[in-house]
Backbone bond lengths (Angstrom), bond angles and torsions (degrees), N, CA, C in turn:
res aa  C-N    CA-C-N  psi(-1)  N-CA   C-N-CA  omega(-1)  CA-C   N-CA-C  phi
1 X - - - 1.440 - - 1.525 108.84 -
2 X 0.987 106.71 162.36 1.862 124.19 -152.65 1.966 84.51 -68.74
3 X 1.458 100.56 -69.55 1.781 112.58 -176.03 1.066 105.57 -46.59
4 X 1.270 149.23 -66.48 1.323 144.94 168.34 0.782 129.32 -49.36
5 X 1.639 140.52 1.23 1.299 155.69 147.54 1.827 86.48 -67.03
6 X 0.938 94.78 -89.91 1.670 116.89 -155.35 1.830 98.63 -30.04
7 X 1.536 97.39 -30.14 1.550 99.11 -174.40 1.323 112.38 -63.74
8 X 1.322 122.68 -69.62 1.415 135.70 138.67 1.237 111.28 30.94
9 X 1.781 91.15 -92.29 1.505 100.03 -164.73 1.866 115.37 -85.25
10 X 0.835 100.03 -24.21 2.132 89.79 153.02 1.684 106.83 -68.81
11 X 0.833 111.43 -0.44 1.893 102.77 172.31 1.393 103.67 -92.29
12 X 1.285 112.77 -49.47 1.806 127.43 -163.59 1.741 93.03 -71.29
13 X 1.804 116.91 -36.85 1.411 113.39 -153.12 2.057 98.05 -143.46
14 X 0.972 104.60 45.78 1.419 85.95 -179.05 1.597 134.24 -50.26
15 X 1.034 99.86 135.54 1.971 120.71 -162.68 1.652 96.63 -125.60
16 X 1.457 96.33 102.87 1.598 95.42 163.98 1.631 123.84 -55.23
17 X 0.998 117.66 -21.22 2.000 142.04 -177.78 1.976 94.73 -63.17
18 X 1.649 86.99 -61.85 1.466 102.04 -167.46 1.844 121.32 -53.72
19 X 0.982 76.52 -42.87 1.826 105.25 -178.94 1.461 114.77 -58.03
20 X 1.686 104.23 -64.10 1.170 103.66 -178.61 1.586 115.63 -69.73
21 X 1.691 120.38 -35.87 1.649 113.74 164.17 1.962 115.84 -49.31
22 X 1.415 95.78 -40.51 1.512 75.25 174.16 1.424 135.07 -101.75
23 X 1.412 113.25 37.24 1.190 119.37 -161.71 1.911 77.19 -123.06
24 X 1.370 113.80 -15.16 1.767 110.14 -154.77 1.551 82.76 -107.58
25 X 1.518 133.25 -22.84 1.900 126.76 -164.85 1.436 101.48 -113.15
26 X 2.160 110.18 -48.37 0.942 105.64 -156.95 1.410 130.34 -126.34
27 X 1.340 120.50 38.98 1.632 126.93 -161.79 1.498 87.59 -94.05
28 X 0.995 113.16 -175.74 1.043 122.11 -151.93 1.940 108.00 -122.04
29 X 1.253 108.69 86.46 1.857 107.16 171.23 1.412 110.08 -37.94
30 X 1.723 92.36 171.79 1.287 105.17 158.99 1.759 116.36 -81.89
31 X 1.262 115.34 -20.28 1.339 121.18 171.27 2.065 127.15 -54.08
32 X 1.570 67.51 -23.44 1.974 97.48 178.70 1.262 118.23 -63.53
33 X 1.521 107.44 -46.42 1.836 122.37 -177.71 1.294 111.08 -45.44
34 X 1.664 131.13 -35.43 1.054 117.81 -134.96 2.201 79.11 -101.80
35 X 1.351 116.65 -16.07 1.569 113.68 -145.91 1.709 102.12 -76.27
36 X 1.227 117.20 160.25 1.269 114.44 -179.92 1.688 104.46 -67.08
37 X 2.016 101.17 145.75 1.598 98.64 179.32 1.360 84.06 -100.39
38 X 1.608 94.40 164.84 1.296 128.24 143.57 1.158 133.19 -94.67
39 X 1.544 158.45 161.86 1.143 149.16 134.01 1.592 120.61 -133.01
40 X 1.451 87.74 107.36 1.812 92.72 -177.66 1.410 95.63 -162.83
41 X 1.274 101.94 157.58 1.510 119.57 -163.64 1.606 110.84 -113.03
42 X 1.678 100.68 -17.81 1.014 112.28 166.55 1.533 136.18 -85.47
43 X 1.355 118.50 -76.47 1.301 121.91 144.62 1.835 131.68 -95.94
44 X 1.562 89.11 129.87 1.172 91.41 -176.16 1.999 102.26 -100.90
45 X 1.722 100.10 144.97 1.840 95.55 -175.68 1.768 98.70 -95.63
46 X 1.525 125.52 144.60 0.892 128.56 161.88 1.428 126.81 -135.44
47 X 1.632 120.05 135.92 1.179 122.20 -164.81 1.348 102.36 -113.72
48 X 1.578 134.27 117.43 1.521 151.35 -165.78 1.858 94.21 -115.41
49 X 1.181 114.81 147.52 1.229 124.84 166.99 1.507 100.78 -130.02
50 X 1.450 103.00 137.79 1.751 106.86 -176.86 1.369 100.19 -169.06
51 X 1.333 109.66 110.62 1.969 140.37 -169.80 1.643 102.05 64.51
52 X 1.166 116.41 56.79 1.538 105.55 177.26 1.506 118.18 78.67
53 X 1.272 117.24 -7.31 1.211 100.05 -176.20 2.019 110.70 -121.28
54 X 1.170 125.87 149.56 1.383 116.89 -175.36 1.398 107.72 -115.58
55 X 1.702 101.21 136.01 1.222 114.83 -175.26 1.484 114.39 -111.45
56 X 1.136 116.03 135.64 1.422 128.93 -158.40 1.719 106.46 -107.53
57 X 1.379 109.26 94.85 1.813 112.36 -167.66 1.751 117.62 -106.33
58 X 0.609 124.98 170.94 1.920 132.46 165.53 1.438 97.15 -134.24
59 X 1.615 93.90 145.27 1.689 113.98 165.08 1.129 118.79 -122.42
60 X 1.037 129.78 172.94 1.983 128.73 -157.09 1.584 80.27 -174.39
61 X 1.325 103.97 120.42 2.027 116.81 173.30 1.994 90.42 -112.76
62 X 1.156 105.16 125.69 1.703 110.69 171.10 1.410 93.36 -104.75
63 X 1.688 120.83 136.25 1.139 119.92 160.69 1.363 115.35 -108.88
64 X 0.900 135.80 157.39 1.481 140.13 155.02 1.551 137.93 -88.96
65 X 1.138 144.97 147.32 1.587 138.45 161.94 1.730 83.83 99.24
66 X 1.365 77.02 -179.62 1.564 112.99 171.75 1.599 116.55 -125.79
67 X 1.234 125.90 153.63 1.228 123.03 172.59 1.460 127.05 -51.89
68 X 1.818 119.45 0.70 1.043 103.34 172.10 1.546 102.21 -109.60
69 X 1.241 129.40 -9.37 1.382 140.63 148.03 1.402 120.77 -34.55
70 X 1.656 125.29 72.58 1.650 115.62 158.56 1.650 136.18 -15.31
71 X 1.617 72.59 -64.79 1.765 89.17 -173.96 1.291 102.75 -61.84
72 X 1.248 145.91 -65.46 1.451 143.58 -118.43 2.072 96.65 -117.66
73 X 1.329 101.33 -16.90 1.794 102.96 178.89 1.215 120.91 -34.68
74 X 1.761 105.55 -59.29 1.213 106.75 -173.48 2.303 118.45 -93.46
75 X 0.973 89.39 20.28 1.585 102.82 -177.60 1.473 120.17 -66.77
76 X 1.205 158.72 118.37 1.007 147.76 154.35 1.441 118.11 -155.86
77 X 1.474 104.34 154.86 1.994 109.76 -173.61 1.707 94.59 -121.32
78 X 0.796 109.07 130.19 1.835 140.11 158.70 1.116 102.26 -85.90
79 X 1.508 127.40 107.11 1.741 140.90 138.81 1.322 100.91 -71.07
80 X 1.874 89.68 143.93 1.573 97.98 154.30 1.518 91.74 -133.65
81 X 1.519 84.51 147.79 1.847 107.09 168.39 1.679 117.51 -140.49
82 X 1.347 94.84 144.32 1.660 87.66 -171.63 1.969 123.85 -87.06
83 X 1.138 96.04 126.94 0.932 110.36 -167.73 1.889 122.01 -68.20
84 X 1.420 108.86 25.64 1.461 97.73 162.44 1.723 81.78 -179.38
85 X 1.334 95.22 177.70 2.067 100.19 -173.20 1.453 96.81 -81.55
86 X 0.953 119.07 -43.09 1.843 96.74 -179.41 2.126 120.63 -76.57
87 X 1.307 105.34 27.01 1.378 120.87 157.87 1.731 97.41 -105.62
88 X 1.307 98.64 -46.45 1.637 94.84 -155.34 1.387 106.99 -64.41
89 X 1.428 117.26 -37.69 1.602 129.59 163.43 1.852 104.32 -26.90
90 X 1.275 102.18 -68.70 1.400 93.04 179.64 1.227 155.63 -68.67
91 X 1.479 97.47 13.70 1.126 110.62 178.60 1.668 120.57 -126.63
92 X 1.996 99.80 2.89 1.065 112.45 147.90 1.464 129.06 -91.36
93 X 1.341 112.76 8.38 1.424 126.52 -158.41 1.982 94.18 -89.61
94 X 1.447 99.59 130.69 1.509 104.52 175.34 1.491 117.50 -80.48
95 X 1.695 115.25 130.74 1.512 112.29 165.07 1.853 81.77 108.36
């Protein structure tokens, strides 16, 4: 899950920046308890709503290096891809 990533890595790397954005987007309500979990490290599923309509996405974070790697430790890219044709529609949709 997306939060439990994020938890993670403010444990491994704490970021005062990081912390306070997810304490302000992403802690976790009581409205939260009831939602289906996930647990995967791999893909995480995410559901965005934007003008009424909900889009159904996956994320994939690639990291790079190894822990004895400086440079490359803290490196990584997050894809998103949509997770069924009526997401993907919208993002072929012109305007």
């Amino acid at each position: 899950m997306f939060r439990s990533r994020i938890t993670r890595q403010l444990a491994t790397a704490p970021d005062p920046e990081l912390t306070a954005l997810y304490e302000d987007l992403l802690a976790p309500g009581p409205e939260d308890a009831s939602g289906p979990s996930v647990d995967s490290d791999v893909v995480i599923p995410m559901i965005i709503r934007i003008g009424g309509r909900e889009l159904r996405l996956f994320s994939t974070i690639t990291t790079f290096g190894t822990p004895m790697d400086i440079t490359l430790d803290e490196v990584a890219i997050e894809s998103y891809y949509p997770a069924d044709a009526e997401s993907a529609a919208y993002f072929t949709e012109p305007g």
